[in-house]
N, C-alpha and C positions, 0 to 999 in steps of 0.2 A: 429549173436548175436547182440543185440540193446544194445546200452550203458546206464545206466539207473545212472538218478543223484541222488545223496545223498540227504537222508531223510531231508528236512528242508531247502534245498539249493532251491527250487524256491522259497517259499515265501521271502527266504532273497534277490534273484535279482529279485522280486517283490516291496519289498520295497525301496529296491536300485532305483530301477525306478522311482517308485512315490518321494521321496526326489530327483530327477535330474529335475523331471517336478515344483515340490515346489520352488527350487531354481531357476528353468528358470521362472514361472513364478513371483517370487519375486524381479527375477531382470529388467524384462517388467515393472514393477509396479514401481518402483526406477527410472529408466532412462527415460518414456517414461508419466509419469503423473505426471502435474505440479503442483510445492510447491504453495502456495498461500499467496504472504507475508501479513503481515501486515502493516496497511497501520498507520505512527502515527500520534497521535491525534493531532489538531490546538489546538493552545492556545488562540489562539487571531485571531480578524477578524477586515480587513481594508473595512471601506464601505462611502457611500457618504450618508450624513446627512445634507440634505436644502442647499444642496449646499457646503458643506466644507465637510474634509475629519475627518473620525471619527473610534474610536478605541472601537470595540465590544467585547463580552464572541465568543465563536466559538457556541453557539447557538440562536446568536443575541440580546439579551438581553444587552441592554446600554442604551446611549454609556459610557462606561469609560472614555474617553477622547475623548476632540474635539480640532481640531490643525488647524489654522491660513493656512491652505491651499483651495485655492478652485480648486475645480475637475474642473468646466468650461473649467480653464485654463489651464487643462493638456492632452497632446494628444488624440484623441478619443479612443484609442484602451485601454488608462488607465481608460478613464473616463467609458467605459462600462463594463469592468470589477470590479471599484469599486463599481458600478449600483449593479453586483450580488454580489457583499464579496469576499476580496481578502485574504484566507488561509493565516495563522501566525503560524509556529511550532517552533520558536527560538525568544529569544529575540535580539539574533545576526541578526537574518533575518527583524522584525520589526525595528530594528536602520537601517539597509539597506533599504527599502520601504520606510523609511521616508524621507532619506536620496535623495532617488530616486526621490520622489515627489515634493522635493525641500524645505523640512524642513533643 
C-alpha cells in the first residue's frame, strides 16, 4: 500500500521551496553586490591662475579668490596637481590647503 499525501500538502512544500530559493537568493544579492556610495560634492576648487594660487566654484568658473602664493615655488607634485584643480569639500579642508601651501 503507497502512502498517499494530504490534499493541498505539495503545493504548500512547493511553496515552501520556492520562499527558501527567494531568500537564498535575496541574501546572494545583499552580501555579494556592491553598495555604490556616494561620492560628496566639492565646494570649492584650488587651481593655478598665471602663476599664483587661486580659489574656484567646483565647476571652474572664477576665480573667487586669488592668494599671494605662487605655485612655481611649491613642490612639483603640488604644482601639477593645481595644473588639474585640487577638490575642496570642507571649509576645514580649504584653511588646511592653504595652510599647506604656505598661506
Amino acid at each position: 500500500m503507497r502512502y498517499q499525501l494530504p490534499r493541498g500538502y505539495r503545493r504548500y512544500l512547493l511553496g515552501l521551496a520556492m520562499l527558501a530559493l527567494l531568500c537564498i537568493a535575496a541574501t546572494v544579492t545583499v552580501f555579494f553586490v556592491p553598495v555604490q556610495k556616494q561620492q560628496p560634492q566639492a565646494q570649492y576648487l584650488l587651481k593655478d591662475n598665471a602663476g599664483r594660487l587661486a580659489l574656484y566654484t567646483p565647476d571652474g568658473t572664477g576665480p573667487l579668490a586669488q592668494y599671494d602664493v605662487y605655485t612655481r615655488l611649491l613642490p612639483e607634485p603640488d604644482c601639477l596637481a593645481l595644473q588639474q584643480g585640487v577638490s575642496i569639500y570642507t571649509e576645514a579642508e580649504l584653511q588646511q590647503k592653504l595652510e599647506d601651501y604656505g598661506l
